[in-house]
C-alpha positions as CSV (number, residue, x, y, z in Angstrom):
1,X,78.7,-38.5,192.8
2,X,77.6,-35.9,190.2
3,X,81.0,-33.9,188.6
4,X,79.7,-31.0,190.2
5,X,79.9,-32.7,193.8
6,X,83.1,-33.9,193.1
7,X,84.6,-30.5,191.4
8,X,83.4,-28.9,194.9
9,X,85.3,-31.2,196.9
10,X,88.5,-30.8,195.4
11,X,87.7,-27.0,195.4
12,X,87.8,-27.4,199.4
13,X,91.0,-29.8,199.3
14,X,92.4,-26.9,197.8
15,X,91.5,-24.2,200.2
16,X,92.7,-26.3,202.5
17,X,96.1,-27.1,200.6
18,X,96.3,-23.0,200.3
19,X,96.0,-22.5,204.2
20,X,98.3,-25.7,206.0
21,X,100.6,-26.0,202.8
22,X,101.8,-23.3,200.7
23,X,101.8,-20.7,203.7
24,X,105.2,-20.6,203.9
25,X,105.2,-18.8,207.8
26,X,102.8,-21.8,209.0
27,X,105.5,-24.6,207.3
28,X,108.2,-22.9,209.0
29,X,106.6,-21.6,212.4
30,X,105.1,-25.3,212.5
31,X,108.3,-26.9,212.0
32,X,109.7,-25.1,214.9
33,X,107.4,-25.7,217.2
34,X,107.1,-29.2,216.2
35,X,111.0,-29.6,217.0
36,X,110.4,-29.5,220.4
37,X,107.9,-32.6,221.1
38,X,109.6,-35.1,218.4
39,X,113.1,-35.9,217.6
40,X,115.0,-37.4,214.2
41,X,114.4,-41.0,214.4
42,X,111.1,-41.3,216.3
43,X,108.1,-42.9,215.2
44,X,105.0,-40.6,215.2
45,X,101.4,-41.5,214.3
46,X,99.7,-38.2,212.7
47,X,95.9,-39.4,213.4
48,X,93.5,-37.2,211.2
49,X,96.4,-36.2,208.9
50,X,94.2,-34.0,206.6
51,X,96.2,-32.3,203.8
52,X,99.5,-33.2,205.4
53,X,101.2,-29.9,207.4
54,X,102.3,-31.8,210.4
55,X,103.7,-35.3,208.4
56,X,105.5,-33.1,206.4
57,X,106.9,-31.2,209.7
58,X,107.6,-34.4,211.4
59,X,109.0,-35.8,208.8
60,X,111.4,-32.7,207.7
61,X,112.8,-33.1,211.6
62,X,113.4,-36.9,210.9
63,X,110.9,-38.7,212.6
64,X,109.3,-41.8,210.6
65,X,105.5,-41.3,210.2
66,X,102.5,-43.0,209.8
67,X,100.0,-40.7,208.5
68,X,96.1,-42.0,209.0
69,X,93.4,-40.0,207.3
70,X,89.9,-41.5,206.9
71,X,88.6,-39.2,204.2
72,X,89.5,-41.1,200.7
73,X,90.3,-38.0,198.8
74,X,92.7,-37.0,201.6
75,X,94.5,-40.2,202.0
76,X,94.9,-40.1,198.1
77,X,96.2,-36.9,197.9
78,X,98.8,-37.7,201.0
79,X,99.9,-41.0,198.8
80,X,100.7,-38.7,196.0
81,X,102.3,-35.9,198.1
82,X,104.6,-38.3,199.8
83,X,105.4,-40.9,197.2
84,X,108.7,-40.8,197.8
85,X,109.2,-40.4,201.0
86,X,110.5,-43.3,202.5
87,X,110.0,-41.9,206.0
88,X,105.9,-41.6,205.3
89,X,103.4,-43.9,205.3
90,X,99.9,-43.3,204.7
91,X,97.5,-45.3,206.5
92,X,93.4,-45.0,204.9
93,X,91.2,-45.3,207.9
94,X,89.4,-43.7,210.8
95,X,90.8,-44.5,214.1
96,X,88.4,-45.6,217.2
97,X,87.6,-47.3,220.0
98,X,87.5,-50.8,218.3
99,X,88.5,-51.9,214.6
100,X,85.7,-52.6,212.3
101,X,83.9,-49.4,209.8
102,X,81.8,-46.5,211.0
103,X,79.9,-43.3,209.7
104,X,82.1,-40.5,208.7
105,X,80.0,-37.4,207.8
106,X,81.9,-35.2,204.9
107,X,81.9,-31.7,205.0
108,X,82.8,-31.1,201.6
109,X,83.4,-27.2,201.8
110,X,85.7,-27.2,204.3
111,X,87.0,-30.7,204.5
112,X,89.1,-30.2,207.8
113,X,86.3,-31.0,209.9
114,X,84.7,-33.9,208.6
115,X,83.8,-36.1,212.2
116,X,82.6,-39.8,213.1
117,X,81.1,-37.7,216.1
118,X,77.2,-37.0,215.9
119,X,77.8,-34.5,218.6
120,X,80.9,-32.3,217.3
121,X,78.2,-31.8,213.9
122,X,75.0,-30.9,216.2
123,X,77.1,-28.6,218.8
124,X,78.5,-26.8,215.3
125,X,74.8,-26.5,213.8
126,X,73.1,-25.2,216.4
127,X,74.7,-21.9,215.9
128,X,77.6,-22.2,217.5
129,X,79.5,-18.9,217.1
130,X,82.7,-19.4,214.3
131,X,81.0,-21.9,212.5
132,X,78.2,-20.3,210.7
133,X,77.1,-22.1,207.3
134,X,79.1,-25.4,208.4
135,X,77.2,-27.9,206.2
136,X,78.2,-31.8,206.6
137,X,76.8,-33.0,202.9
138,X,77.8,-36.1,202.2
139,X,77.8,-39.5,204.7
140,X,80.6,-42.6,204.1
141,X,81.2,-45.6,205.9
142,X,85.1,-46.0,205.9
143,X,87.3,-48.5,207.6
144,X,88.5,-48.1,211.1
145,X,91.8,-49.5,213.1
146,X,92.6,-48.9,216.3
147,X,96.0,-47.5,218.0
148,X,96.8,-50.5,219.5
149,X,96.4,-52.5,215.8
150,X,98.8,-49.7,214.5
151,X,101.2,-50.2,217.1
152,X,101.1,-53.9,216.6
153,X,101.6,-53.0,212.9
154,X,104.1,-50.2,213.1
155,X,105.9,-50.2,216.5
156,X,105.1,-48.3,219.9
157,X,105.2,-44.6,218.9
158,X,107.3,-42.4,220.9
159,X,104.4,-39.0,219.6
160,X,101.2,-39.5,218.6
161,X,99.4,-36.1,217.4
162,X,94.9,-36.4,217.2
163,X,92.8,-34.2,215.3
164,X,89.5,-35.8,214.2
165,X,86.8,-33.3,215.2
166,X,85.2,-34.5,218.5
167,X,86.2,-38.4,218.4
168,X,89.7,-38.1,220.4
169,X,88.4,-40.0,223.1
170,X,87.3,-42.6,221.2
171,X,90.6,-42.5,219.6
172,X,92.5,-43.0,222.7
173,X,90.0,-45.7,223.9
174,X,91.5,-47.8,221.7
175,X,94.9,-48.0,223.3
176,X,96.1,-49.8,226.0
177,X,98.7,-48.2,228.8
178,X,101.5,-50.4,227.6
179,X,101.6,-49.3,224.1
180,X,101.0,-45.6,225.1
181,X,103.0,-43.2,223.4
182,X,106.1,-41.0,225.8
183,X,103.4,-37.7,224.6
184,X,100.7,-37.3,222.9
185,X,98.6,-34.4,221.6
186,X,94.8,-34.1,221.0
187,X,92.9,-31.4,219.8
188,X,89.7,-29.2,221.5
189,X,87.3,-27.0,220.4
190,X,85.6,-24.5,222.5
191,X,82.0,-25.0,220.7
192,X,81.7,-28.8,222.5
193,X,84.3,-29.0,225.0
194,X,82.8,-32.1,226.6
195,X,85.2,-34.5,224.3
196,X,88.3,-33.0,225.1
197,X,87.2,-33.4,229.1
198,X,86.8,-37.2,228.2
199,X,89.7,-37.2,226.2
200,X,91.5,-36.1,229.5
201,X,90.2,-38.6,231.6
202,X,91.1,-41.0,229.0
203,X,94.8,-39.6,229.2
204,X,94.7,-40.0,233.2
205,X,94.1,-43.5,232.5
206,X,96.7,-44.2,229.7
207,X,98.7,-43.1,232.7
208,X,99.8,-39.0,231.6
209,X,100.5,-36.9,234.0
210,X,101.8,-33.4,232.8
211,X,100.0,-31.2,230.0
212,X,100.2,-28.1,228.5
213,X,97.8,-26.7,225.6
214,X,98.3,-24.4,222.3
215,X,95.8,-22.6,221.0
216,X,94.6,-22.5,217.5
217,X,97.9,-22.4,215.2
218,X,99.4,-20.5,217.9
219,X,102.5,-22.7,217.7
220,X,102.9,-21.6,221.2
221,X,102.8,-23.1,224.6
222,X,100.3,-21.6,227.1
223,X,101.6,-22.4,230.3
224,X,105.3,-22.9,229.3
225,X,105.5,-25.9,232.3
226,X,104.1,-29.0,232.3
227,X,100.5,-28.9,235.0
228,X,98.6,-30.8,236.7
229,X,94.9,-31.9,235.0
230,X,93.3,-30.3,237.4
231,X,94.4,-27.2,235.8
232,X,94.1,-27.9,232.1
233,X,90.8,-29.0,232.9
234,X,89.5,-25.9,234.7
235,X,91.6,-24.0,231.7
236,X,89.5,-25.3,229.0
237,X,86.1,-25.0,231.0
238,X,86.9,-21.1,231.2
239,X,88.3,-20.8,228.1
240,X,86.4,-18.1,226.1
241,X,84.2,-18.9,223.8
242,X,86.1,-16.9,220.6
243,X,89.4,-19.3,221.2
244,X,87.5,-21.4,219.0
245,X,89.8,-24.3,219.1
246,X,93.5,-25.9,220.4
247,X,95.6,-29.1,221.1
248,X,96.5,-30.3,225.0
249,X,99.7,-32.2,225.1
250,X,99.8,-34.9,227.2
251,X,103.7,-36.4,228.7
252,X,104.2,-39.7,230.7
């Protein structure tokens, strides 16, 4: 890659950094509302970990975490941030239906939404509104685990938190009931909602049965009581188009 490719990159790791790690209101706003799904002394997996904002949160509560980003940069720059932690472990890989390598298309401007999902990157260029100027540049093929292989490797979670633009279903196809996590969280965006309804159906099946959502970075709960899917499901279909984006939490 050229040093001006590369100087760019880093340029958008560091917008990034700016926005999820040195806003000292999202650290502390996140911790809070992170206190309430995870305990000291749980495992969590943080699946799309990105620049590192909710390890760090889990891991200032005392949870032990296993942090899994696919992007190389990004799993570099969690090794470094969390060197020595010794409740942190960072985990380079995508996370799918079934272990092996796939595509992973870079957006190096913005490098939160890089996706292994064809259809998250068409649904954003074909002018979806919010996400304007969204250019996936580069293409890699990166390893891939499963959740079940990280449960074999780690231990059965007791929080697993997804965030990896479009692909949660595929995510939490690769995970059997029995190692299912007591809650989980995935996120949603309004520009393609059709992964976040499969990602629900895949939750019905892991055996979930209560759900509430948070929108954006929020840091708030919607309903404020666990529903139904029925209801998250006709929730996010008639969700306006200018929410943009959320996580549904998913309980046992």
């Amino acid at each position: 890659m050229r040093l001006s490719a590369r100087l760019a990159a880093w340029r958008g790791i560091a917008r990034s950094i700016a926005v999820y790690r040195l806003d000292r209101r999202h650290r502390k706003s996140l911790a809070r509302f992170a206190n309430t799904f995870v305990r000291p002394g749980d495992l969590v997996f943080d699946i799309g970990a990105h620049v590192g904002d909710r390890t760090a949160a889990f891991a200032g509560i005392g949870a032990r975490v296993v942090a899994v980003e696919a992007q190389p940069r990004l799993a570099r720059l969690l090794r470094w941030q969390f060197k020595r932690s010794r409740q942190v472990t960072v985990v380079g890989a995508a996370v799918g239906r079934t272990a092996g390598t796939l595509t992973l298309r870079l957006n190096t401007q913005n490098p939160t939404v890089a996706s292994a999902s064809d259809g998250f990157v068409a649904a954003a260029g074909a002018g979806a509104a919010g996400w304007e100027g969204q250019v996936w540049d580069e293409t890699i093929t990166v390893d891939c685990t499963t959740l079940d292989e990280l449960t074999a490797r780690f231990g059965r979670p007791a929080f697993v938190k997804i965030d990896v633009e479009g692909f949660e279903a595929e995510v939490l196809a690769g995970l059997l009931p029995k190692n299912a996590p007591d809650a989980l969280s995935f996120e949603f965006v309004t520009m393609d909602r059709a992964p976040a309804v499969r990602a629900l159906e895949e939750a019905v099946r892991l055996g979930y049965a209560g759900f509430d959502v948070s929108l954006g970075e929020s840091h708030a709960w919607v309903f404020r009581e666990r529903q139904p899917v029925e209801v998250i499901e006709a929730y996010l279909r008639d969700l306006p188009e200018a929410a943009n984006s959320g996580d549904v939490y998913c309980w046992r």
